[in-house]
C-alpha positions, 0 to 999 in steps of 0.5 A, a space after each residue: 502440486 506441493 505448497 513449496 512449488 505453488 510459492 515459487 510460481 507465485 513469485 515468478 509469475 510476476 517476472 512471466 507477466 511482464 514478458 508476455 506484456 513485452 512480447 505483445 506490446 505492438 497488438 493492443 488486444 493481445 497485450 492488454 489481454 495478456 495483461 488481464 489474464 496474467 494479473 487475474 491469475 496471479 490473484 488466483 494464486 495468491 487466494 491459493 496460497 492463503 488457502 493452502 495455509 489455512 489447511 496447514 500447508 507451510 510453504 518454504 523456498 530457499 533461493 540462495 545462501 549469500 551468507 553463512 547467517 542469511 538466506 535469500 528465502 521465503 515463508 509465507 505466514 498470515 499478515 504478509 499473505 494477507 497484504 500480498 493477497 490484497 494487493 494481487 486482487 488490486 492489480 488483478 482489477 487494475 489490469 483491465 482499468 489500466 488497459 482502458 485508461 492507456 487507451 483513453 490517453 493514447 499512451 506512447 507507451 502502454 506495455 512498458 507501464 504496464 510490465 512495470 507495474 507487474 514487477 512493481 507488485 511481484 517485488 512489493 509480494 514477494 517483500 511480504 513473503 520473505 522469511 527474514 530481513 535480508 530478503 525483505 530489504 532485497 525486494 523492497 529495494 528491487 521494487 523502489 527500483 521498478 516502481 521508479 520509471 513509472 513516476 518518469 513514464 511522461 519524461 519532461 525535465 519537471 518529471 525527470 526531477 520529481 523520479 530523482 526525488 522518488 529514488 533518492 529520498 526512498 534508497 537513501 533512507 534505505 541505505 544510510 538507515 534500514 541498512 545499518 538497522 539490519 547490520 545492527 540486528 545481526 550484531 544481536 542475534 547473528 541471524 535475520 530471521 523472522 521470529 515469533 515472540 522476536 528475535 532480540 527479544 531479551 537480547 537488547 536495552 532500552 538505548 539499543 531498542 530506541 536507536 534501533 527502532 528509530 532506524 527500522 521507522 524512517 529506513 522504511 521511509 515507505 511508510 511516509 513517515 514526516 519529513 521522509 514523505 516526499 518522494 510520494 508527492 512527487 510519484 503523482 507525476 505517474 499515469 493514474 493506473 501506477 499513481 495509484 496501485 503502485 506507489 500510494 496503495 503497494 509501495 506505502 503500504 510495504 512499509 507499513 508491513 515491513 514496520 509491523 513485521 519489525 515490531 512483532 517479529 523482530 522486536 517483539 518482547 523488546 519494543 516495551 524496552 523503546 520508552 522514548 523512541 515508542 511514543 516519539 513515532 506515534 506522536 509523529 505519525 499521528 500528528 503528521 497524520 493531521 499535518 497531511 490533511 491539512 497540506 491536502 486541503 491546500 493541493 487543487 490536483 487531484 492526484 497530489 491531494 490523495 498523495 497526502 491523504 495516503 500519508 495522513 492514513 498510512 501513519 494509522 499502520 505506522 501507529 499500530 505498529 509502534 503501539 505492538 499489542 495484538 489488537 493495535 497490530 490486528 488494526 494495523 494489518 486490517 488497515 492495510 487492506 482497507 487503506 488499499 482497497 479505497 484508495 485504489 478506487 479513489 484512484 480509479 474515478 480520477 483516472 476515469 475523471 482525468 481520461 473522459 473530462 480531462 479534469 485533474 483538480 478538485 475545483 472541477 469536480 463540482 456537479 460531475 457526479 451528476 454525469 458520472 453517478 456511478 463513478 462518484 458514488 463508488 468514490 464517495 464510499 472510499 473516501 468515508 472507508 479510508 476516513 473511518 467513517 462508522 459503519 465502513 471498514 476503515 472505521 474498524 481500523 479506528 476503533 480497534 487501534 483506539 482499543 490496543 492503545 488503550 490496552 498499552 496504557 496510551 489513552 492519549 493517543 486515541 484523541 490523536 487517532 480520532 483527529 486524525 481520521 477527523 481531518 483525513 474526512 475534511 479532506 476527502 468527504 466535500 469532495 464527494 459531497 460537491 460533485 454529487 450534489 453541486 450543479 451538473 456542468 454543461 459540457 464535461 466530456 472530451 473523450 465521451 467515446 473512451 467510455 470503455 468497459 475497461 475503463 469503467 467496470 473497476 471504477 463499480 467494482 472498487 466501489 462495491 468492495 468499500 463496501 463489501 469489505 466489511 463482510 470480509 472482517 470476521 475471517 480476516 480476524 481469525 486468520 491473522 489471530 493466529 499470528 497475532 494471538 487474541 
């Protein structure tokens, strides 16, 4: 098989997945073992690919030339094969939680979320494989699209209202800013490609890199940037398994890649020409970081309160990105797993919470972690990884974007990373500390016989990983160094 052929697999296995959901809807075994089985491969493929890449294989897939200038194509390289092989490996330990989750609830409509949710994650992949704009802007499009009925799944006017917001905010950003900022780039350059060392590098000044640059930011309105953050409170209306993987882990953290990819492959060179919009976005990213924090103290549901810790800790990618030396966007990139991995797990104990207990606050967390240990333990380690809590993984997030700002002469922005994480702490950290250490409720199941395997199993695992990411940090470094340089 060549490495051409094994990328046009990986990204049509997506669209197979949720076929064979589709086709065995109707039987719970077969579907929710379709489900597994199709997500696990996918992951397979995906740790293929990375594999692959480091033997020197170069993948490339043209699928059609729409343009003269503008190919609908795709080339792997190391920081978008490492974002869609962490969200591959997500989904892979998603599938069997969704399937037990689904079950817990007896959801009407198991196979449909569960479809969607596929495509949700091919599109966000296949956005972080593309080899130029126009096909990243195409697929983040199609997966803002696909991700939308997910945040409808329970229908109700209230949820119908909060699924306009969620397409609304993300496609009108999308069409009135990253559109334009593309258009723009093509006026530079006449083509869209990805490109070491940047493609307007030396072709653009400081008012054209500062304009175009502020588009790029808030077109990605993905990456939650204050105030286009709030289709993401209103995804919560999501079921768990989707709230989670999709819409806080894949659909932030495209953003997030897609601004990295902005600043080191288009920009490059020419982000030192941005004077004012630069530091303007770490400010606001930053500050809005705390911002978030302190909204996700004021939220009691569960789901909303780890919405706006996702927009508290997406803005340390943001931040990277807009910083653009090597070691702000090594942290940046870094963080983008780290981020992925615990919030996914954060996700898993409430949805396991919401689906044994039927407790969706976080006033009611209180002594469970008693009656669930494993649960809450597993979430308490995901919530000091995301909070940069030393000796975690997310701590090495802080740490290395503090060194790149430093090495970008931005001193100051250490403090606001540091009050940043900080905050993002005091929003995570009691709650872990309440339920495994308060009183133990007297009664606290009402479903203590959907206690599945399927349920429970991801929960340890997700929790396991927060752990054992940091073992993943060395190869990881060396394989993004070679985009990246030292």
């Amino acid at each position: 098989m060549s490495a051409d052929l094994l990328l046009l697999i990986f990204l049509l296995t997506p669209a197979a997945h949720a076929m064979a959901v589709g086709a065995t809807a109707h039987v719970p075994v077969l579907r929710d073992g379709a489900n597994i089985i199709f997500a696990f491969a996918y992951a397979s493929l995906a740790m293929l690919l990375i594999h692959w890449h480091q033997n020197g294989a170069q993948a490339f897939v043209a699928l059609a030339r729409p343009l003269p200038t503008a190919e609908f194509s795709f080339a792997p390289e190391p920081i978008g094969l490492t974002a869609a092989a962490a969200f591959a490996a997500l989904a892979a330990l998603n599938a069997p939680f969704a399937g037990g989750f689904f079950r817990a609830m007896e959801d009407r409509a198991p196979a449909r979320a569960q479809a969607l949710i596929a495509l949700s994650v091919g599109l966000a992949c296949a956005a972080c494989l593309s080899a130029n704009l126009f096909t990243f802007l195409l697929c983040y499009q199609a997966m803002i699209v696909a991700s939308f009925p997910l945040v409808a799944h329970y229908g109700g006017p209230e949820i119908r209202r909060a699924g306009q917001v969620y397409l609304g905010v993300l496609l009108t950003a999308s069409v009135a800013l990253l559109l334009p900022a593309m258009a723009w780039t093509h006026g530079f350059a006449n083509r869209l490609d990805f490109v070491a060392g940047g493609l307007l590098a030396g072709r653009i000044g400081p008012i054209e890199a500062d304009v175009l640059l502020t588009l790029f930011a808030f077109g990605l309105a993905t990456a939650g940037l204050i105030p286009l953050h709030l289709w993401l409170p209103a995804a919560m209306r999501a079921p768990s398994p989707a709230a989670g993987l999709v819409h806080c882990v894949v659909v932030c953290s495209t953003g997030a890649l897609g601004l990295i990819k902005v600043s080191l492959l288009i920009f490059g060179g020419a982000m030192s020409q941005a004077m004012i919009a630069r530091p303007a976005l770490i400010c606001l990213a930053l500050g809005g970081s705390v911002l978030a924090s302190f909204i996700a103290l004021s939220k009691d549901e569960l789901k909303p309160r780890l919405a706006y810790a996702t927009i508290a800790q997406v803005a340390l990618c943001t931040a990277g990105a807009m910083i653009a030396t090597p070691v702000a966007l090594f942290a940046a990139s870094f963080h983008i797993v780290a981020h992925g991995v615990g919030k996914a797990s954060l996700f898993f104990t409430a949805g396991a919470v919401e689906a044994l207990t039927g407790r969706t606050r976080a006033s009611e967390l209180t002594g469970l972690g008693r009656r669930m240990p494993w649960a809450f333990a597993a979430f308490a380690l995901a919530a000091l990884s995301v909070s940069c809590v030393p000796p975690l993984a997310g701590a090495w997030s802080l740490l290395w974007l503090s060194a790149g700002a430093a090495r970008a002469d931005m001193i100051w922005v250490a403090g606001l990373v540091l009050a940043s994480c900080i905050a993002s702490f005091a929003t995570l950290g009691p709650l872990a500390g309440k339920a495994l250490f308060g009183p133990a409720p007297a009664h606290p199941f009402v479903r203590p016989d959907a206690a599945s395997v399927l349920l429970i199993l991801p929960v340890a695992v997700g929790g396991a990983l927060s752990l054992g990411l940091l073992f993943l940090i060395d190869p990881l470094s060396q394989f993004l160094g070679v985009r990246l340089g030292p």
